[in-house]
N, C-alpha and C positions, 0 to 999 in steps of 0.2 A: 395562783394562790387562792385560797378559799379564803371568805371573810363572812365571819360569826361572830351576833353578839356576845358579849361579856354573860350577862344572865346565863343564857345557853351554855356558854363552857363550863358555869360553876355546875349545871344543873344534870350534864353528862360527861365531866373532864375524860375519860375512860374510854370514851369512843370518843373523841375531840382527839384525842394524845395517838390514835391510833391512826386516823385523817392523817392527822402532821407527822407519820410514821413515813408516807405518802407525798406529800404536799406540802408546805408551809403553810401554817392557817393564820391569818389575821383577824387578831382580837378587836372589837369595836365596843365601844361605849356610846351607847347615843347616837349610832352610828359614823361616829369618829376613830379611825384607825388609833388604839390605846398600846398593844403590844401585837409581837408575834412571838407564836410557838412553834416551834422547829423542834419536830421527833427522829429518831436516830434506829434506821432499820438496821445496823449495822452500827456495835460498839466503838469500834474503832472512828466513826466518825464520829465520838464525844471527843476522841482527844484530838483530832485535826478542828474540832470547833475552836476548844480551849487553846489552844495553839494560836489560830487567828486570831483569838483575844485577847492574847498576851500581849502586853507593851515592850516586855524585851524581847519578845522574837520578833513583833512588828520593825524596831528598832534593828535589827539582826538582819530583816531581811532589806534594809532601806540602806543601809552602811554597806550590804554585800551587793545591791543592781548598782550604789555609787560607785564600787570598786571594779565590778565589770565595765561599769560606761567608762572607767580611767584607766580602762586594758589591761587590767589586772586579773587572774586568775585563769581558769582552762575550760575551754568549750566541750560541752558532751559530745562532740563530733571528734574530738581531741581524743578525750579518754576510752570514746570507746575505738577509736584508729588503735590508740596504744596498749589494751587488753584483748585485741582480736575479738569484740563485741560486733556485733552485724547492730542496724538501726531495727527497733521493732518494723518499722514502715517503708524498709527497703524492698525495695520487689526481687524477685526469685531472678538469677544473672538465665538468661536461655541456653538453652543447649541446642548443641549442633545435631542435624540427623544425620545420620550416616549411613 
């Protein structure tokens, strides 16, 4: 993480916002951590932010790890056995030579 005065970010926010396109930048006041910026090289990751920042997906996803810890529900290992899916991370089976 980069850490930049306050001053400094009002006085080039434009390349600051391009940094944290990159990096998270930490804002400072007085050189006391005040905020962070977090830029978005990729749109999609504005709605995976706002998503973690939801209270009812936070909620969503707290009520669905307590339902798996109570053996409820189907493991990825399940679903993809039951659609003929291979694991991304499966290794290649060998072959015989002949």
């Amino acid at each position: 993480m980069i850490r930049i005065p306050i001053n400094r970010v009002k006085d080039d926010l434009s390349r600051v916002l391009r940094m944290a396109e990159k990096e998270d930048v930490i804002i400072t006041r007085h050189g006391v951590p005040a905020g962070i910026l977090i830029g978005f090289e990729d749109p999609e990751a504005w709605w995976e932010e706002l998503l973690l920042r939801d209270p009812r997906f936070r909620a969503r996803v707290t009520q669905a790890r307590g339902s798996l810890r109570e053996g409820h529900g189907t493991r990825i290992e399940e679903l993809r056995a039951n659609y003929g899916i291979e694991s991304e991370t499966a290794e290649a089976s060998p072959t015989e030579e002949g």
